[in-house]
N, C-alpha and C positions, 0 to 999 in steps of 0.2 A: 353693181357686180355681185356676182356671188360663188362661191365655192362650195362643192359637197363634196361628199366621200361615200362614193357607191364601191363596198366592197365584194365584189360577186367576182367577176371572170378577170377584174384590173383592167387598168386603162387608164393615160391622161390626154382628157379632151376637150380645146378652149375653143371659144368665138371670139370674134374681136370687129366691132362697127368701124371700117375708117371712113373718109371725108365721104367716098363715092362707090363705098360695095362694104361686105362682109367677109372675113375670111375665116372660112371652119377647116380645123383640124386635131388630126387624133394620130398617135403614132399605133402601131399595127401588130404587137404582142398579145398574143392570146394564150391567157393561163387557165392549169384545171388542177385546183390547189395549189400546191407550190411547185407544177410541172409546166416550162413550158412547154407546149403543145405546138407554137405554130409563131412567126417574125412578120407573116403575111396575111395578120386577118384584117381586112376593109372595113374600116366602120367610119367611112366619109360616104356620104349617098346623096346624087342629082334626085330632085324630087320633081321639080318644074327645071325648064330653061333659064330660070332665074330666080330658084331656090331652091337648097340643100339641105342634109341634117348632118348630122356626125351623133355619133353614141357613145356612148360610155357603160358596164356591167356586163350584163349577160347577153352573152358572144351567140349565141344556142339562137333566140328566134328574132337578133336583130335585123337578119334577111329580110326575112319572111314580114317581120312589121315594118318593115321600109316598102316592101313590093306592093303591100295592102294600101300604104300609104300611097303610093304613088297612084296608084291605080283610085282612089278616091280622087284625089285632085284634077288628076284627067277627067274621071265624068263632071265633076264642076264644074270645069272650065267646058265641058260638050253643055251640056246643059244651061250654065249660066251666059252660054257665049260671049265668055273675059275670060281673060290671067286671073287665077287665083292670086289673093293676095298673103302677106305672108304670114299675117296674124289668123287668116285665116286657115290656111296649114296648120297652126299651132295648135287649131281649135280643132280640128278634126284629129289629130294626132289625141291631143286630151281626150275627147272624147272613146276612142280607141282605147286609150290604156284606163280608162276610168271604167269600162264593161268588161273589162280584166281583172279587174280589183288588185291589183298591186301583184300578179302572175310575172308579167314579166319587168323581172328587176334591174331595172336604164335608167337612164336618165340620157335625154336626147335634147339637144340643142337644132333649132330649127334657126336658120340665117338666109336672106337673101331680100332680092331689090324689087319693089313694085312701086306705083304712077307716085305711092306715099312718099318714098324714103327706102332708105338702108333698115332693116329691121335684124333685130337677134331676139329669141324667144331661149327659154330654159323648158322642159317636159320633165315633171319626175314621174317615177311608175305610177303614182296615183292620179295621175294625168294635170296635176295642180300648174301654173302655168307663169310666170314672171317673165320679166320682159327687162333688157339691161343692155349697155353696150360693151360689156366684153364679161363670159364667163369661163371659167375650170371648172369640168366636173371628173369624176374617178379615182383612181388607188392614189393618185398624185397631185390632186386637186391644189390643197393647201400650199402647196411646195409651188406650183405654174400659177397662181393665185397670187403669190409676194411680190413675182416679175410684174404680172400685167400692172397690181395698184402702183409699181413704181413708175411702170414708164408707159401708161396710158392717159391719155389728153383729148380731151374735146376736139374732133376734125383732125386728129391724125391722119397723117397720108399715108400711102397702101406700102411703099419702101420702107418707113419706121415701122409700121402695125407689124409687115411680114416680120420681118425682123424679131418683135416684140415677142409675136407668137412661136417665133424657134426656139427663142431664149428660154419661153416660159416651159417651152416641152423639153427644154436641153437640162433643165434644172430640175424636172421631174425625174427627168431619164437619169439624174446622175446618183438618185436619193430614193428612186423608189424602184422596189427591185421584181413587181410586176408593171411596168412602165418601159418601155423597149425603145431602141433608135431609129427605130425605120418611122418614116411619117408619110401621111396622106393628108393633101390640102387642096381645099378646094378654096377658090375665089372668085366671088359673085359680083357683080356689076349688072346695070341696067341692059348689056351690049350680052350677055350670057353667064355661062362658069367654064370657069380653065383649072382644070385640076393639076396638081404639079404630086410626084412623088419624091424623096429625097432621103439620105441617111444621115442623121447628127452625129456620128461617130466621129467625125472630125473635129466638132464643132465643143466636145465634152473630152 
């Protein structure tokens, strides 16, 4: 596991591996200094049919380096005729923000299922790349950080992990005050991704 603290636009955004898929999410407060600006900005993205990212920083060109990205792994997969796999997303993503040189400031979690396994990848700006089964990154890291190391286990099932992963946003949402209730999640499996949207306000 790991936790950082990308302080640029705010955000807290975890992965979490359980027994038979990944689940990425990120709650959806977009700030521009200490204004918020917007309760609805998207930073969960399908990348493949059976891999996603989620972002964390700067809100400004995470579109546009998910579209690029996506748009990479489509011609790999034309070209290599296969599923990209998901380390390999990670690697292209690196490579991406590594002819950036540290321009744009994220940190992007790349999760999903190929013929290997369940994978979770971490992307800092400098394209540097680790690998773990469940990470926080953002204004709220440390805080959705405390939840995951309490209540993550080898082969967790996808009931406890969701769970795991509300907690860990609900506890960020309550302590970090560019960190917002609205949340986007995606959940990957070998079978696709089913995105779910939801509000913790109830929940905090």
């Amino acid at each position: 596991m790991v936790g950082r603290n990308t302080q640029v636009s705010g955000a807290t955004t975890v992965g979490v591996v359980f027994d038979i898929g990944v689940i990425l999410a990120s709650e959806k407060r977009v700030m521009y200094g200490n204004l918020i600006m917007s309760e609805r900005g998207r930073k969960v993205f399908k990348i493949t049919k059976n891999i996603g990212a989620a972002c964390a920083g700067s809100f400004s060109g995470m579109q546009n380096l998910m579209r690029n990205l996506r748009s990479k792994a489509y011609i790999f997969e034309l070209e290599a005729h296969r599923p990209i796999s998901v380390r390999s997303v990670s690697r292209l993503l690196s490579n991406m923000l590594l002819e950036q040189r540290g321009i744009f400031l994220a940190e992007v979690l790349i999760g999903g299922v190929d013929d290997q396994g369940a994978f979770l990848f971490l992307i800092d700006s400098l394209g540097s790349v680790i690998s773990d089964k469940y990470f926080a990154v953002g204004s709220g890291a440390s805080l959705a950080l405390g939840v995951l190391e309490q209540g993550f286990h080898e082969g967790i099932a996808f009931k406890e992990a969701k769970h795991l992963v509300l907690e860990s946003l609900g506890s960020a949402a309550r302590r970090d005050v560019m960190s917002g209730t609205s949340i986007d999640m995606l959940i990957i499996t070998k079978n696709g991704i089913q995105e779910e949207s939801l509000d913790l306000y109830s929940r905090i």
